[in-house]
C-alpha positions as CSV (number, residue, x, y, z in Angstrom):
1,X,182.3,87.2,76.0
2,X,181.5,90.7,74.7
3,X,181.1,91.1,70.7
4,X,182.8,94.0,69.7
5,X,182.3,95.3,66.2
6,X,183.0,98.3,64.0
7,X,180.4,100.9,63.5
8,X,177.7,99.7,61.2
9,X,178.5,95.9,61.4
10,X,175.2,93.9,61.4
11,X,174.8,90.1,62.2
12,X,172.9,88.5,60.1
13,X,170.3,86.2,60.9
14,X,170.0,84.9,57.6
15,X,170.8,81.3,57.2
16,X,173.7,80.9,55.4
17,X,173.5,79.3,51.9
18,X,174.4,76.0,51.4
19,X,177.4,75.2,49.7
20,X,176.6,73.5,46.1
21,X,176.3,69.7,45.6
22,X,178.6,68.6,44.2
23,X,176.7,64.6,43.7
24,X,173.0,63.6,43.7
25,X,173.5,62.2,47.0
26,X,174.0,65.7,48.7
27,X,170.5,66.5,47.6
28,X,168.4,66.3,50.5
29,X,165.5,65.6,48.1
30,X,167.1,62.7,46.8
31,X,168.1,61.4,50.5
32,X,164.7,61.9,51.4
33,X,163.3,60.2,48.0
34,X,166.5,57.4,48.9
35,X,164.7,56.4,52.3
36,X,161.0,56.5,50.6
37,X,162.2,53.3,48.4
38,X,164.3,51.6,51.2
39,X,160.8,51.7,53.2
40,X,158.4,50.6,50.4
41,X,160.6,46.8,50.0
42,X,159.8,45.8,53.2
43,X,156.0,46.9,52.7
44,X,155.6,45.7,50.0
45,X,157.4,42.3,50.7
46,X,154.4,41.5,53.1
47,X,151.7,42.0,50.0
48,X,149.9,38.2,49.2
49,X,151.8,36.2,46.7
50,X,149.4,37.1,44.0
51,X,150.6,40.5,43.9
52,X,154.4,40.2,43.6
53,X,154.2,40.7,39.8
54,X,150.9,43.0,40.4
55,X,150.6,46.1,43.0
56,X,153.7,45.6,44.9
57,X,155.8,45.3,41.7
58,X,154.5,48.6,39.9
59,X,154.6,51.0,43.4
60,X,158.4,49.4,43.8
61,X,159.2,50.5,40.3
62,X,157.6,54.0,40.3
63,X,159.4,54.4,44.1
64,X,162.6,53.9,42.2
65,X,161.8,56.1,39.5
66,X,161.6,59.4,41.9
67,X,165.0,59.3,43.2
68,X,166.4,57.8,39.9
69,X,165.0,60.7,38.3
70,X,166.6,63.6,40.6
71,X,169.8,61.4,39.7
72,X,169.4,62.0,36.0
73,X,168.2,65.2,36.4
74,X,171.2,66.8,38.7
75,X,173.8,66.1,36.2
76,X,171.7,67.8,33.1
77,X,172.5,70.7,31.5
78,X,170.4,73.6,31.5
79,X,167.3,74.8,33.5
80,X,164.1,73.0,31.3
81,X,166.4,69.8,30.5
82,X,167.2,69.9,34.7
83,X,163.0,70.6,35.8
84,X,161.8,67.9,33.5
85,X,163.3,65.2,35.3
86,X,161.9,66.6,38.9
87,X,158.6,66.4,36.9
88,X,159.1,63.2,35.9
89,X,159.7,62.4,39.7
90,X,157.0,64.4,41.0
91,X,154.5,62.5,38.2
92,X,156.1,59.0,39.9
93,X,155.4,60.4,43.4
94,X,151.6,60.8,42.8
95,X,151.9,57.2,40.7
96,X,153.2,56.1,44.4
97,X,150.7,58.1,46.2
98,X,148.1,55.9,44.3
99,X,149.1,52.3,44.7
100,X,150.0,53.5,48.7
101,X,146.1,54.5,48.8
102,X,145.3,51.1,47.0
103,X,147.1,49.3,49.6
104,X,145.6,51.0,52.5
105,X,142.2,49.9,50.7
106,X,143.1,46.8,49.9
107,X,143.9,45.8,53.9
108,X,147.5,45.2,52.4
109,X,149.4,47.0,55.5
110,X,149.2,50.5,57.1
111,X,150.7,53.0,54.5
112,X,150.7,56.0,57.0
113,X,154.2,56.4,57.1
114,X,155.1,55.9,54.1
115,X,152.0,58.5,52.8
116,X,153.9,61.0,55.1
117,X,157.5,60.6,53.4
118,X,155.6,60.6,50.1
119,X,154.3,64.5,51.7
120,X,157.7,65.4,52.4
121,X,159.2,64.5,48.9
122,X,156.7,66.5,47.2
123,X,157.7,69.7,49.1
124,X,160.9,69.1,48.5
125,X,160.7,68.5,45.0
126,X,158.4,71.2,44.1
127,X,160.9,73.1,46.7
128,X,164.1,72.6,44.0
129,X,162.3,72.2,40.9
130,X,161.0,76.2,41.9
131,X,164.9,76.5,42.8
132,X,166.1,75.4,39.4
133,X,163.9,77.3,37.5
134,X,164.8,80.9,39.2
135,X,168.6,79.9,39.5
136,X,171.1,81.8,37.3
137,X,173.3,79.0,36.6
């Protein structure tokens, strides 16, 4: 098929914004944050009974943190008020990142994949936290 257009048409090759969320859930951070937590219960739900109230206890609660945080943070008002709460995920990622290393050290289980969701969180955080704060909303 032959693609006719008028003189000084262009195509762009520009992606295409995406259309605004309208919900937490259409973040991809959050998704991405979402499937982090789903994969640290199991992990951590093979640690030695003497850590259930210990290690895998405090990395389950600062997983939930991070998405619970993008949660609280999409419906604020305002660009600080809305950045805070990816800090306050990003500073719960790196609490993660910790008690993952821990593990590893520990001989508790093989924290590779979950090191590499914890990578891609942080990009993606620091990716719409950057996005907030240059928005003109």
């Amino acid at each position: 098929m032959r693609d006719i257009r008028a003189v000084g048409d262009t195509i762009s090759s520009m992606p295409q914004p995406r259309p605004a969320a309208s919900s937490f859930r259409d973040l991809r951070v959050w998704r991405k944050a979402h499937e982090f937590v789903l994969g640290v219960y199991p992990f951590t739900a093979t640690f030695p009974k003497h850590e259930t109230y210990g290690l895998a206890q405090q990395l389950r609660r600062a997983a939930v943190s991070i998405p619970a945080n993008i949660a609280e943070g999409f419906r604020r008002r305002g660009k600080p008020d809305k950045a805070r709460y990816m800090n306050i995920a990003e500073g719960s990622l790196e609490e993660c990142r910790y008690y993952l290393i821990l593990a590893q050290d520990l001989g508790y289980g093989d924290t590779t994949k979950l090191a590499s969701t914890a990578d891609e969180i942080s990009r993606a955080l620091g990716a719409y936290a950057a996005a907030i704060l240059s928005s003109d909303f």
